[in-house]
ROPADREN-689704 format. One record per residue (C-alpha): y, z, x; residue in one letter. Coordinates in nm, 2 decimals, m for minus. Layout:
<<Y Z X> 'A'> ...
END
This chain:
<<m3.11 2.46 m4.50> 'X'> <<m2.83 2.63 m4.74> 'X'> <<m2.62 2.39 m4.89> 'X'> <<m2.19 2.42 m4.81> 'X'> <<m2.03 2.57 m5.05> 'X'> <<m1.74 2.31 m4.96> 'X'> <<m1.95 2.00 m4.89> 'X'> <<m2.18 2.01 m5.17> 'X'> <<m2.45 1.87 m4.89> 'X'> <<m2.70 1.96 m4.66> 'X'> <<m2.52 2.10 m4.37> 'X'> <<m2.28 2.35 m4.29> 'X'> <<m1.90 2.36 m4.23> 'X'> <<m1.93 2.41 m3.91> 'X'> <<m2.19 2.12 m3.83> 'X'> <<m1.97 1.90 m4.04> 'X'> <<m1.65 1.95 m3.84> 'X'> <<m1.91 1.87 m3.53> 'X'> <<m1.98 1.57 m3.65> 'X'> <<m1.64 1.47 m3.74> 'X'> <<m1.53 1.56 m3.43> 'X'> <<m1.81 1.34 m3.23> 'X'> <<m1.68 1.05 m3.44> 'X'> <<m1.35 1.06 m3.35> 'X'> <<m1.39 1.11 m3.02> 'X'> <<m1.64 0.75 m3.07> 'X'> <<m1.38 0.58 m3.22> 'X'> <<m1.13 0.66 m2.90> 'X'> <<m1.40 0.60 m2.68> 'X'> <<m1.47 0.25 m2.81> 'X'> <<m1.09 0.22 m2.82> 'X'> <<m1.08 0.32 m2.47> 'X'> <<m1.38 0.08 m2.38> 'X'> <<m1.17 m0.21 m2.58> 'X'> <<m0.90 m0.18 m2.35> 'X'> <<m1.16 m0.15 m2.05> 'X'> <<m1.32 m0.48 m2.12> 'X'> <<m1.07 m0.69 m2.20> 'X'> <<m1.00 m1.04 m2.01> 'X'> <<m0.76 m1.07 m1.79> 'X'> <<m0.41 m1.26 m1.97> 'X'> <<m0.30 m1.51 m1.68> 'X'> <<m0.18 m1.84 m1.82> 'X'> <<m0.13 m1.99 m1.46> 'X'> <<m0.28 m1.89 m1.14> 'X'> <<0.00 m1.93 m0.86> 'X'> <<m0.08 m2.19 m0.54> 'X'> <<m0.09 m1.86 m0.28> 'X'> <<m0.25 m1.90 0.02> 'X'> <<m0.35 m1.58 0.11> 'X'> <<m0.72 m1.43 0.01> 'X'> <<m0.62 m1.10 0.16> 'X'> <<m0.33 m0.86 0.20> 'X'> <<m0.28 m0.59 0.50> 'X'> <<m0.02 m0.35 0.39> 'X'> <<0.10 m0.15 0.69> 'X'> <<0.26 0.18 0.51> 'X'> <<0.47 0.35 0.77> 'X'> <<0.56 0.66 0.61> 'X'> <<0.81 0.92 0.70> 'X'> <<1.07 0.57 0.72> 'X'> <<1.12 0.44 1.03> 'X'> <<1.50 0.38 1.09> 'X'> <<1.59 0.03 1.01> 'X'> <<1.91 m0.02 1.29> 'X'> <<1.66 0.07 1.56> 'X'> <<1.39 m0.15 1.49> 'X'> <<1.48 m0.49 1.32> 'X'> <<1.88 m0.52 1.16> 'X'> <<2.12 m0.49 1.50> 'X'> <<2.45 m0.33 1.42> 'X'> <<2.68 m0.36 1.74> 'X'> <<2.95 m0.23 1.51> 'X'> <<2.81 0.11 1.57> 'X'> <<2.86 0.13 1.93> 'X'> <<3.22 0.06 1.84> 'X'> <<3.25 0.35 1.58> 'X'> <<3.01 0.63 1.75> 'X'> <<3.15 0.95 1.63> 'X'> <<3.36 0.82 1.36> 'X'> <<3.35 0.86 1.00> 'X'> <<3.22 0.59 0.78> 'X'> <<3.52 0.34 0.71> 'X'> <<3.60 0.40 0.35> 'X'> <<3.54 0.03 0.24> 'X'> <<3.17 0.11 0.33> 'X'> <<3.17 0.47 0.20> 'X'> <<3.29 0.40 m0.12> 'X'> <<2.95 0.14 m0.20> 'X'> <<2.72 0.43 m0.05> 'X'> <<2.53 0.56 m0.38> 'X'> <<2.61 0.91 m0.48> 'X'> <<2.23 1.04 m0.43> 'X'> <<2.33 0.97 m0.05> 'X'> <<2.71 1.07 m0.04> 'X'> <<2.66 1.36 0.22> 'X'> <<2.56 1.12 0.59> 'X'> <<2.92 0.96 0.62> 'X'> <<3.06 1.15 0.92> 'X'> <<2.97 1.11 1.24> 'X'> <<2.80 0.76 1.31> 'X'> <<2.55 0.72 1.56> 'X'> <<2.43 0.42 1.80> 'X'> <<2.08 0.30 1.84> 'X'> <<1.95 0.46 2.15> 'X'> <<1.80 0.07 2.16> 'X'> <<1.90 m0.24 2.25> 'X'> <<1.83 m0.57 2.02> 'X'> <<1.78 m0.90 2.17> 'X'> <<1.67 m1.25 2.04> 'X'> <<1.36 m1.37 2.07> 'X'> <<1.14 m1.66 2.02> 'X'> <<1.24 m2.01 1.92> 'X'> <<1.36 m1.86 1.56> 'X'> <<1.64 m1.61 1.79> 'X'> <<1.54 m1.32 1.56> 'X'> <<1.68 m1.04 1.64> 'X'> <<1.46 m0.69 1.72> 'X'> <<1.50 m0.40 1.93> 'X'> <<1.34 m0.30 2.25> 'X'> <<1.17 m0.01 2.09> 'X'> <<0.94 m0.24 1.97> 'X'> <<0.84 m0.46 2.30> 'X'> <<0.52 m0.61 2.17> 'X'> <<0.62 m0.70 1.81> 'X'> <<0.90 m0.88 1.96> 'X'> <<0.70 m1.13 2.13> 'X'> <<0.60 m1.22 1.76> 'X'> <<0.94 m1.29 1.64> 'X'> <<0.86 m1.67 1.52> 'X'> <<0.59 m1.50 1.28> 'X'> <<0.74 m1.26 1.10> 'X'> <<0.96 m1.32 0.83> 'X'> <<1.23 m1.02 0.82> 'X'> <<1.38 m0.88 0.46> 'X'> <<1.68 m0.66 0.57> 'X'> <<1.79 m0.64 0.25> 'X'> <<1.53 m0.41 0.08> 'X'> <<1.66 m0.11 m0.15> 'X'> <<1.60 0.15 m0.42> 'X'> <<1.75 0.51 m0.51> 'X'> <<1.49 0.78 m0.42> 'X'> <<1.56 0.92 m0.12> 'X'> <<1.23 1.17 m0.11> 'X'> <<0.96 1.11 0.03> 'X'> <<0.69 1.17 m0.20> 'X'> <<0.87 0.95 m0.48> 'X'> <<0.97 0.75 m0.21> 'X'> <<0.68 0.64 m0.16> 'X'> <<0.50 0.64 m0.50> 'X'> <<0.79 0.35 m0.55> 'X'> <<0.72 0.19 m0.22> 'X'> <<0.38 0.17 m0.35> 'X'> <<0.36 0.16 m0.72> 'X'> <<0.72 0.03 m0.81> 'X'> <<0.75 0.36 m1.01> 'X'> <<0.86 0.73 m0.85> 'X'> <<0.65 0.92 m1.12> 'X'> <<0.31 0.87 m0.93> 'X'> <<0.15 0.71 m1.28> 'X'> <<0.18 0.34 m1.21> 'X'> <<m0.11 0.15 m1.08> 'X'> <<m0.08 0.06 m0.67> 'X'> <<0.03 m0.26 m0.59> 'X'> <<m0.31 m0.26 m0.41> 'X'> <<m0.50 m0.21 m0.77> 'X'> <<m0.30 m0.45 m0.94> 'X'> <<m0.40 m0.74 m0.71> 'X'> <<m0.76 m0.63 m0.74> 'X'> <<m0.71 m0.62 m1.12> 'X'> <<m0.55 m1.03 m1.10> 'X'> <<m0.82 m1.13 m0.80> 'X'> <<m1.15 m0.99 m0.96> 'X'> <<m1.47 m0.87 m0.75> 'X'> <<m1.44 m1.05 m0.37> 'X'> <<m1.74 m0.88 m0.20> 'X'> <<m2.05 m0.72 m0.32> 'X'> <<m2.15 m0.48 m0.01> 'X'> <<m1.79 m0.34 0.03> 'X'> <<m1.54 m0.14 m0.17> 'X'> <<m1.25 m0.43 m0.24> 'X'> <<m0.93 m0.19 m0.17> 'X'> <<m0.98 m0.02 0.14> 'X'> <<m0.71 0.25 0.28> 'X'> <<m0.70 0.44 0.59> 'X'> <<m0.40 0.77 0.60> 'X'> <<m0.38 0.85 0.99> 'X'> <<m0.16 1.02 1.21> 'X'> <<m0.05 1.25 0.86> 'X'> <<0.12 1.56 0.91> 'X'> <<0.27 1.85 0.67> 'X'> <<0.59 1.68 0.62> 'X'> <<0.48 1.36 0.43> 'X'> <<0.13 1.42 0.28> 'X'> <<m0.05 1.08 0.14> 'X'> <<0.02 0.98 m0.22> 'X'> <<m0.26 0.94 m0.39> 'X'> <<m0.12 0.70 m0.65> 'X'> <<m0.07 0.49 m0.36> 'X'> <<m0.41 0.38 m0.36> 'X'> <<m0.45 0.47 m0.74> 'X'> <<m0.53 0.26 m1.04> 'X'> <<m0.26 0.46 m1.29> 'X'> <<m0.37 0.32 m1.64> 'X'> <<m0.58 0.05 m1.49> 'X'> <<m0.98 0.11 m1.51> 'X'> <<m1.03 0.36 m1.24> 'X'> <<m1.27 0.07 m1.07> 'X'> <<m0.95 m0.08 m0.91> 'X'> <<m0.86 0.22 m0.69> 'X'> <<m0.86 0.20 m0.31> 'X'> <<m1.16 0.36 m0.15> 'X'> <<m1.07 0.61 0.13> 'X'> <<m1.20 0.56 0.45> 'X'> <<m1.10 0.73 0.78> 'X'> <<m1.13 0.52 1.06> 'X'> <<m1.36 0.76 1.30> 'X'> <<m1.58 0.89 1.02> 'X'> <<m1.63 0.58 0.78> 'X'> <<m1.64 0.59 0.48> 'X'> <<m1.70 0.93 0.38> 'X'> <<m2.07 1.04 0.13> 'X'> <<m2.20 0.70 0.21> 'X'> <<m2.49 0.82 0.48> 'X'> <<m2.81 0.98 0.33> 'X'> <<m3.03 1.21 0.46> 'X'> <<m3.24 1.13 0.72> 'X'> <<m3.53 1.24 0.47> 'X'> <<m3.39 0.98 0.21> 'X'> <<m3.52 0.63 0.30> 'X'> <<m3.36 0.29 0.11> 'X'> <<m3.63 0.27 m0.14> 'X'> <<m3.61 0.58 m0.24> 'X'> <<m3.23 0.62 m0.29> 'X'> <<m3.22 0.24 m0.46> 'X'> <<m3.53 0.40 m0.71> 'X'> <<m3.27 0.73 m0.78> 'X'> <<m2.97 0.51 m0.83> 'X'> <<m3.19 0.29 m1.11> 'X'> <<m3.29 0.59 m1.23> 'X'> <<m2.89 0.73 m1.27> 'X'> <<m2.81 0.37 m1.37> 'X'> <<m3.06 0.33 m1.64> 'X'> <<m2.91 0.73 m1.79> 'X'> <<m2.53 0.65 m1.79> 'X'> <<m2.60 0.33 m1.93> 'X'> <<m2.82 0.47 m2.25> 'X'> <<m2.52 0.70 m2.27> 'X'> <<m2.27 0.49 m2.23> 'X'> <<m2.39 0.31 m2.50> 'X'> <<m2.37 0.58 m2.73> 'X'> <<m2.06 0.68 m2.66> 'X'> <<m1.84 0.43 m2.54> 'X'> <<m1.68 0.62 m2.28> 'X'> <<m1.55 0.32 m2.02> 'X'> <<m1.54 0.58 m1.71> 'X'> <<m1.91 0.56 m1.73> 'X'> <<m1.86 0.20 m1.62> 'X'> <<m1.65 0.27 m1.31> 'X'> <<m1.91 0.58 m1.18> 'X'> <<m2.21 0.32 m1.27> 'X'> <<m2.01 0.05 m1.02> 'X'> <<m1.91 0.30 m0.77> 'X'> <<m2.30 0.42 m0.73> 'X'> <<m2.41 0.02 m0.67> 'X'> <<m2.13 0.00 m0.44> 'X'> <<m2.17 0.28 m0.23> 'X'> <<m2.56 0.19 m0.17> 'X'> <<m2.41 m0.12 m0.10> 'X'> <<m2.23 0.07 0.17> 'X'> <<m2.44 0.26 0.29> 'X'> <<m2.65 m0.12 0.46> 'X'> <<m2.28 m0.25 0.53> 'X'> <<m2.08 0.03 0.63> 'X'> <<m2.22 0.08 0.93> 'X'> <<m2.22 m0.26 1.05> 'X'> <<m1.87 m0.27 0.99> 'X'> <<m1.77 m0.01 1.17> 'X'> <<m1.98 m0.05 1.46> 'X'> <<m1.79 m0.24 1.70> 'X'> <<m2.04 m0.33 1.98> 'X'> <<m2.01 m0.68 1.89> 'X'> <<m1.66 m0.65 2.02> 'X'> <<m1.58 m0.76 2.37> 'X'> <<m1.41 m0.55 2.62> 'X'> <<m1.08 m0.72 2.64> 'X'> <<m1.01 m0.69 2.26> 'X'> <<m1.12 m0.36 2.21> 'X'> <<m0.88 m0.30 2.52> 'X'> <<m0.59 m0.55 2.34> 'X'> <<m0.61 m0.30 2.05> 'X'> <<m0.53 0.00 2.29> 'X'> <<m0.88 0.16 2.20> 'X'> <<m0.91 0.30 2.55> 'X'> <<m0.56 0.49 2.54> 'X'> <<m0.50 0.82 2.36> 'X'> <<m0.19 0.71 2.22> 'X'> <<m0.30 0.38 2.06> 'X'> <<m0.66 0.47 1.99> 'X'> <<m0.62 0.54 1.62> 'X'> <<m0.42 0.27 1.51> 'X'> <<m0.58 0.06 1.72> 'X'> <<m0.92 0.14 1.57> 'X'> <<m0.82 0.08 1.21> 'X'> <<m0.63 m0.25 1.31> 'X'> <<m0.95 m0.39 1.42> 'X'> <<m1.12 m0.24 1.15> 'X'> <<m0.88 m0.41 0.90> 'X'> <<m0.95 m0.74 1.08> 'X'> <<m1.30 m0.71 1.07> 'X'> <<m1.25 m0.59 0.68> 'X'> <<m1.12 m0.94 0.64> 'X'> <<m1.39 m1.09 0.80> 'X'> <<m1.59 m0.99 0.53> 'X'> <<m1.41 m1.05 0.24> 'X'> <<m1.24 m0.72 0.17> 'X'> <<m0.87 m0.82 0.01> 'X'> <<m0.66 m0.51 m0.02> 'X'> <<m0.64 m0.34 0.34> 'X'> <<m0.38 m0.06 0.31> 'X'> <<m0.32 0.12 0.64> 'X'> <<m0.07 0.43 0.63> 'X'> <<0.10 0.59 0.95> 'X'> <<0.26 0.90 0.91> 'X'> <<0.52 1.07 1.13> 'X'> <<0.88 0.82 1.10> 'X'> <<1.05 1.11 0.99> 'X'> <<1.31 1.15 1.24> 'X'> <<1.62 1.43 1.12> 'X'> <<1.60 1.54 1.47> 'X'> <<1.60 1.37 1.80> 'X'> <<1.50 0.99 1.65> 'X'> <<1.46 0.88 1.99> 'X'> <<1.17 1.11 2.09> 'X'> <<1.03 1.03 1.74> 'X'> <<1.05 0.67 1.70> 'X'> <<0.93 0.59 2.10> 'X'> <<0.64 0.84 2.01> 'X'> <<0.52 0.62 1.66> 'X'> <<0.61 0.28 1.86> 'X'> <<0.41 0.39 2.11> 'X'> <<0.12 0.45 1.85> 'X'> <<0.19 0.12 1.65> 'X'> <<0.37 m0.16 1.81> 'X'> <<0.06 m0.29 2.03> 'X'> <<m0.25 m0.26 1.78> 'X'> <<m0.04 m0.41 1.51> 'X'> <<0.10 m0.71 1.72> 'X'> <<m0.27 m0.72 1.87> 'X'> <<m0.37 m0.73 1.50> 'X'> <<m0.10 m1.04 1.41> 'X'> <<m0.25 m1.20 1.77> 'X'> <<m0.59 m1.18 1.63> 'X'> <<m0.62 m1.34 1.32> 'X'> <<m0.40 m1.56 1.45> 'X'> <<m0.64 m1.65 1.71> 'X'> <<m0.93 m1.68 1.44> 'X'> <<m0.78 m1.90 1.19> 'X'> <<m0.72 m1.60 0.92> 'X'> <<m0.35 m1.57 0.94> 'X'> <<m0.27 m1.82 0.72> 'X'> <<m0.46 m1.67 0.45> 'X'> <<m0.43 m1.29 0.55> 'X'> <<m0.08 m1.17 0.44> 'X'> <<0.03 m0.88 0.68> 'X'> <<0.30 m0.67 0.50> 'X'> <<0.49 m0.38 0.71> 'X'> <<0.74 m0.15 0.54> 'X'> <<0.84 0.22 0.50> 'X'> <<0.95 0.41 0.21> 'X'> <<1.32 0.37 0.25> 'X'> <<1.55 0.39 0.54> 'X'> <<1.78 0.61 0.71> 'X'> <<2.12 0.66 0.75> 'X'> <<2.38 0.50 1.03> 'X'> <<2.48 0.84 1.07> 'X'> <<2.37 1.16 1.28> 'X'> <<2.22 1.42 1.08> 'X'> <<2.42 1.70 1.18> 'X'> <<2.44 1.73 1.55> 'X'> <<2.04 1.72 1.59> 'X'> <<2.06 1.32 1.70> 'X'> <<1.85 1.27 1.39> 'X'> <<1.89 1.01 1.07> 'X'> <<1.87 1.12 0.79> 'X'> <<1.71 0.92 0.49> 'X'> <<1.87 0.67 0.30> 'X'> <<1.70 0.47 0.03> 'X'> <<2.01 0.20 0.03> 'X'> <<1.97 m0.02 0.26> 'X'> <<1.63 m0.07 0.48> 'X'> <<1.43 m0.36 0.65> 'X'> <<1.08 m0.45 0.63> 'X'> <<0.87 m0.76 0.71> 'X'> <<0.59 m1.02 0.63> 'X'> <<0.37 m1.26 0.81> 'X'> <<0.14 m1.49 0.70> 'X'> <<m0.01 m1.58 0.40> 'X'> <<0.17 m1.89 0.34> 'X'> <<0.51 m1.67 0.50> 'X'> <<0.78 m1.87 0.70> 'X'> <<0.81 m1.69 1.01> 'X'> <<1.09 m1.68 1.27> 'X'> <<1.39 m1.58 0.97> 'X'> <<1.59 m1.33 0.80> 'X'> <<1.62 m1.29 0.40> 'X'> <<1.93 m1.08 0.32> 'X'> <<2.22 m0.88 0.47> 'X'> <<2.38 m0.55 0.47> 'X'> <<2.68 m0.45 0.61> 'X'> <<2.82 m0.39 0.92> 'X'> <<2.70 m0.02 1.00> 'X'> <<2.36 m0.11 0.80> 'X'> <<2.40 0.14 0.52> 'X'> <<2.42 m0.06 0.21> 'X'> <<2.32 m0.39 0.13> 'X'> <<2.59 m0.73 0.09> 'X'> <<2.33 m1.01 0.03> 'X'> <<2.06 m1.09 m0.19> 'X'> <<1.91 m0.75 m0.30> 'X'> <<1.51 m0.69 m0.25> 'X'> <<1.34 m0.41 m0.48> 'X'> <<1.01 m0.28 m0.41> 'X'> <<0.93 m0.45 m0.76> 'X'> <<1.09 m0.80 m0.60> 'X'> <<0.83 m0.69 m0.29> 'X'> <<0.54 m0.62 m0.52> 'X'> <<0.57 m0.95 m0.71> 'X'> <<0.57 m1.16 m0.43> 'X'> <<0.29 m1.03 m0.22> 'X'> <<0.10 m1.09 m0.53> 'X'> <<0.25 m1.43 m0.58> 'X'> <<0.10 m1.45 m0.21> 'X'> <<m0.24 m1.44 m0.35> 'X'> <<m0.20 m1.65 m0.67> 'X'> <<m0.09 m1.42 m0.91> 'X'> <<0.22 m1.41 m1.12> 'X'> <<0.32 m1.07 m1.19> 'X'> <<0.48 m1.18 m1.51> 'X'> <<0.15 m1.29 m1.65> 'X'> <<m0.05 m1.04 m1.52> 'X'> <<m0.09 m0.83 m1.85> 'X'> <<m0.30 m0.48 m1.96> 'X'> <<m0.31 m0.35 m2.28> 'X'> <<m0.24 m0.01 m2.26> 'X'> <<m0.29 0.20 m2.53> 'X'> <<m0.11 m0.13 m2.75> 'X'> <<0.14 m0.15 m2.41> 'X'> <<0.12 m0.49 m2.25> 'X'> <<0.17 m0.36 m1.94> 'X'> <<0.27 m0.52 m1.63> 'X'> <<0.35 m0.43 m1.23> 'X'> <<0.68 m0.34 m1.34> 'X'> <<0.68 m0.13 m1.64> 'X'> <<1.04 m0.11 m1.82> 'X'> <<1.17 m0.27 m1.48> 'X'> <<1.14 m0.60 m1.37> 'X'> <<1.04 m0.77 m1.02> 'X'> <<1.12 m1.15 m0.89> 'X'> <<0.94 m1.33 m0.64> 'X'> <<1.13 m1.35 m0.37> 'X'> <<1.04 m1.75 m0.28> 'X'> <<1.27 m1.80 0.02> 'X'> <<0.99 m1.60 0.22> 'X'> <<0.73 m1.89 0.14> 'X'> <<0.75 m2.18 0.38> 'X'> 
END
């Protein structure tokens, strides 16, 4: 070998530039690993009751003075402008819906011993009333759906934040071994609002705290082997991959080689338990036919209802389940009928059902949208249009009080009066519903200690806590 005319040693420029460059990229990679490995900083576990969440993502925004915050005062107005009082509070990135104001094609009536109030598009929900725990008083500024929902989800519009979904996983730690431990199911999607994937995404967060997708008809997807691929064999080719990435891993330091070693184990995992969970012949008649399983227009939602019960069963703790299709900027009444239709029985079945079998009080069931829509008609299409300002969602148990109303907005429903709720404020207390103080709950990125909120902040919102 030729000495370097610059190096004075045995290899060449090039090969020495090489191996700087491989031990740089060790240093990062042991950096990166650092960061990877490090123990969770939670000073003080919170009393929550709840070992699992359900988050019910409704996307496309269902229209929160048709389903759960009555507004008589529009029935009054119909056709009018916006009264100025109201106008003037309306935030600017929303300044165009204030002509033309437009009654719910639905009535609202009390219900249960609580009286809360909820409209007859939702006839199944209401019988319910004393469980949930209604926040009318949510709000944020994006009014787009795709931000929309990354904030909805994340607390941050950018799509880079961790899921709220991965942050509990992060605070929790591992639950079950045969299952993935954030579970989400996208059904009834169409072009308007595609999925976010940073809704089920772990951001900055090791990529082992992402949701798994799963479609409820298929399972989860790449978990069946051949037929010419029996257990022993795969577990011997998984040891085999195992035993290679750890060697290498080793060497270079490179912490995704962590999160692709897991997700092998987990999937063989999988691949015994998947089935069994989504075989439902253990499942009487009459609740397969409670979840609307047997009807075309409830089948889907009904499946992955059950399916989220049964996830609970078994220890899974994030269930995310997302129904596309609220998007209603023409003819809400068609639209909104059509996704009640689809929802309002499996998901009361759902409440009904763990209530029935003891896990309500430590499964919380979260239902919300991205943001709301306006009081107004869009146009003269009979449509909403959306409106980020002012929208309702609710809770239910988990250590929730049921049967109330946290918040207020005014008297047409398109800003809010009384005790503002973020989707940060959200965020922080379905994780104090599980134990974990937000606050506390701290990852070093890149010498960030990051948090759910970021540069923001979020409060748990206690008045929902019995």
């Amino acid at each position: 070998m030729r000495k370097s005319k610059r190096t004075g040693i045995g290899v060449s420029r090039r090969h020495f530039s090489i191996g700087l460059s491989y031990a740089s990229l060790g240093m990062a990679a042991q950096t990166l690993l650092a960061e990877d490995r490090q123990d969770l900083s939670i000073s003080n576990r919170l009393p929550g009751k709840a070992k699992s969440i359900i988050f019910l993502f409704m996307s496309g925004a269902p229209s929160q003075v048709d389903t759960f915050d009555p507004k008589p005062m529009l029935n009054r107005l119909s056709g009018q402008d916006v009264p100025q009082s109201i106008a003037a509070q309306v935030p600017r990135i929303k300044r165009a819906g204030l002509k033309n104001l437009m009654p719910s094609p639905w009535t609202f009536k009390k219900h249960g011993q609580s009286g809360l109030e909820i409209s007859s598009l939702l006839p199944n929900l209401s019988q319910l009333a004393d469980d949930l725990c209604v926040i009318r008083s949510m709000s944020h500024r994006n009014p787009v759906h795709g931000p929309g929902e990354c904030v909805a989800l994340t607390g941050n519009s950018t799509g880079d934040r961790p899921s709220v979904g991965a942050w509990s996983l992060y605070g929790l730690g591992k639950e079950t071994d045969s299952l993935a431990r954030f579970i989400t199911m996208n059904i009834h999607n169409d072009r308007m609002q595609y999925p976010q994937p940073a809704g089920w995404g772990s951001g900055f967060l090791p990529s082992r705290y992402q949701g798994t997708v799963m479609n409820p008809d298929l399972g989860i997807l790449n978990t069946s082997p051949p037929d010419s691929v029996t257990s022993q064999r795969r577990k011997q080719e998984l040891d085999a991959i195992e035993s290679m990435n750890q060697i290498f891993a080793s060497r270079m330091g490179i912490s995704e080689l962590e999160a692709r070693i897991q997700s092998y184990q987990t999937a063989f995992a999988m691949q015994t338990a998947g089935p069994e969970l989504f075989s439902l012949q253990d499942e009487d008649e009459k609740t397969c036919e409670a979840y609307g399983l047997q009807d075309p227009n409830t089948a889907k939602v009904g499946k992955a209802c059950l399916l989220s019960r049964r996830m609970v069963e078994r220890g899974v703790p994030f269930i995310q389940l997302r129904v596309g299709g609220w998007d209603a900027h023409s003819n809400l009444q068609a639209n909104h009928q059509k996704l009640a239709q689809r929802t309002d029985q499996p998901i009361a079945t759902l409440l009904k059902d763990l209530k029935a079998r003891g896990l309500l009080d430590s499964t919380l069931v979260v239902w919300a949208g991205e943001f709301g829509r306006t009081p107004t008609m869009e146009g003269k299409s009979n449509g909403r249009d959306h409106s980020p300002a002012a929208y309702s969602i609710w809770m239910a148990g988990g250590g929730v009080k049921g049967g109330q109303v946290i918040g207020r907005t005014d008297e047409i429903g398109y800003t809010v009066v009384s005790n503002p709720v973020s989707p940060n404020d959200l965020h922080a207390t379905m994780l104090c519903a599980i134990g974990l103080d937000a606050k506390q709950l701290i990852y070093n990125h890149h010498g960030l200690r990051e948090t759910p909120f970021g540069v923001t902040d979020g409060r748990i919102v206690h008045e929902v806590f019995a």
